[in-house]
C-alpha angles and dihedrals in degrees: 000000000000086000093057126117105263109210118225093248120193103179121158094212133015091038146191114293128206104269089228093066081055097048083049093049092048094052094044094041100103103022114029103217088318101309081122093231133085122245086236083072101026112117108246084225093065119110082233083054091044093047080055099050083045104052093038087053095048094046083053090058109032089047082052107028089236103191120232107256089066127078133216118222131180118211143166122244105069134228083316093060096056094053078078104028087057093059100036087048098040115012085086095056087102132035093241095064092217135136132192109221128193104214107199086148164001090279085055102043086047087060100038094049078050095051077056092079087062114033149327124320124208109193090211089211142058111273099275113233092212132007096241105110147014128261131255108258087212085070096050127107128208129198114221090209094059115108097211139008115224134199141156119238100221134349120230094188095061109005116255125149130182110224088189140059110240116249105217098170102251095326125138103269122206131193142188108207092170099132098034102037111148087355088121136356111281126189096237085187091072084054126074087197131011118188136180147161122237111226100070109066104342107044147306128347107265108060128078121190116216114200105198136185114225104235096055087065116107100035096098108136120254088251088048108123109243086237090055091046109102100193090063090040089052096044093049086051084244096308103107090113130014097290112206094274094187097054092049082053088058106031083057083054095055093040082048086052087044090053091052098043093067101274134263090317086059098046086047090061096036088053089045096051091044089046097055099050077057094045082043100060090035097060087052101051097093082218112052130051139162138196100261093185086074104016128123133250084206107058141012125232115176142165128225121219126226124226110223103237117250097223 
């Protein structure tokens, strides 16, 4: 295998993964490290399943810094999923049901038309004509009476990405990082949730990581599924269902890569030197160009323009 013809492959999600972690999962694929099994038919009750869950969780933490009074739970439903778990876990933080979203793109208004089913939504800027920049904070208002403030990260789909973090005053402040996730250090403690799914930057589709702070366990509404519900998956140390056990087993093998690699300030400089040979091409092209103020170093939107015919 390891001879083989590797494709360039650009893919937003899932991504590429080191083909190390390949070449591990291959080896370990019928027989995990001699317990004569698989993990794809480990029970995720086993003491071999609960090593894996372990390890995944503290590289999570020790590759973030992740403080002590959050958890880190690992769930199934994708980003998509937490568009509704945030606002069945947090909307009722306050009487008022009711969330301030940032929308820079398609990922963000998604989540904010799904917070919908469960409160009010203030979208906190003026409608953006185009997704193709993020808007002045200065511009932004905030409702004192919101639970939480929500944005995405960056946006795959048109290629935002915030080069700040938001300052919301001492709201609750949620973020999906599910397409930048470890791509660069962050400070968890300035969030209330972090989410993302792993197979964008951090393993294989099926898997999304939920970082958590303590005192926001215990709001979820009444309606709020059990399995959305991160106080019992946190309580069940994400085991309340069967959690994708294959996915935590890579995604531990690609935090383990990130660790050796020399962490999220490494990956930051590595995304930064492989984005600009694109932009640079990109900006020479004489027919494609992009915002570089607000675009992303993971991913590369761009707009072709039409010569107007002669005849």
């Amino acid at each position: 295998m390891d001879s083989l013809m590797q494709v360039v492959n650009f893919g937003p999600g899932p991504a590429k993964l080191p083909r190390s972690v390949l070449l591990e999962v291959q080896k370990e694929l019928l027989d995990y490290k001699g317990v004569g099994i698989s993990v794809l038919e480990m029970s995720h009750r086993s003491s071999d399943f609960a090593k894996i869950i372990s390890n995944t969780e503290n590289l999570v933490r020790e590759l973030l810094a992740v403080p002590d009074n959050y958890k880190v739970i690992f769930v199934q439903g994708g980003g998509c999923g937490q568009f509704s778990a945030v606002p069945l876990n947090l909307i009722g933080l306050k009487a008022g049901r009711c969330a301030d979203y940032v929308v820079t793109g398609s990922w963000s208004a998604k989540a904010a038309e799904e917070a919908k089913k469960f409160g009010t939504v203030n979208i906190v800027h003026p409608k953006l004509g185009s997704y193709t920049k993020i808007p002045d904070p200065s511009t932004w208002n905030l409702s004192p009476d919101a639970s939480y403030v929500y944005y995405c990260a960056n946006e795959t789909v048109h290629g935002v990405e915030f080069d700040f973090i938001p300052d919301v005053k001492g709201a609750v402040l949620v973020c999906d990082m599910s397409s930048n996730f470890l791509s660069k250090p962050v400070d968890v403690s300035k969030f209330g949730v972090i989410f993302a799914g792993a197979q964008k930057n951090v393993g294989a589709a099926g898997v999304t990581v939920v970082i958590v702070r303590d005192d926001l366990l215990g709001f979820a509404l009444r309606e709020c599924p059990s399995v959305l519900d991160y106080k019992v998956q946190a309580g069940n140390n994400s085991l309340y269902n069967t959690p994708p056990c294959f996915s935590i087993y890579v995604m531990g093998l690609v935090l383990e890569w990130i660790k050796n690699n020399g962490g999220a300030a490494a990956m930051e400089k590595l995304s930064s030197t492989k984005s600009r040979m694109i932009y640079d091409i990109i900006d020479n092209s004489q027919g494609f160009y992009v915002k570089w103020h607000h675009s992303t170093a993971l991913g590369w939107p761009c707009a072709r323009t039409r010569k107007k015919s002669s005849s």
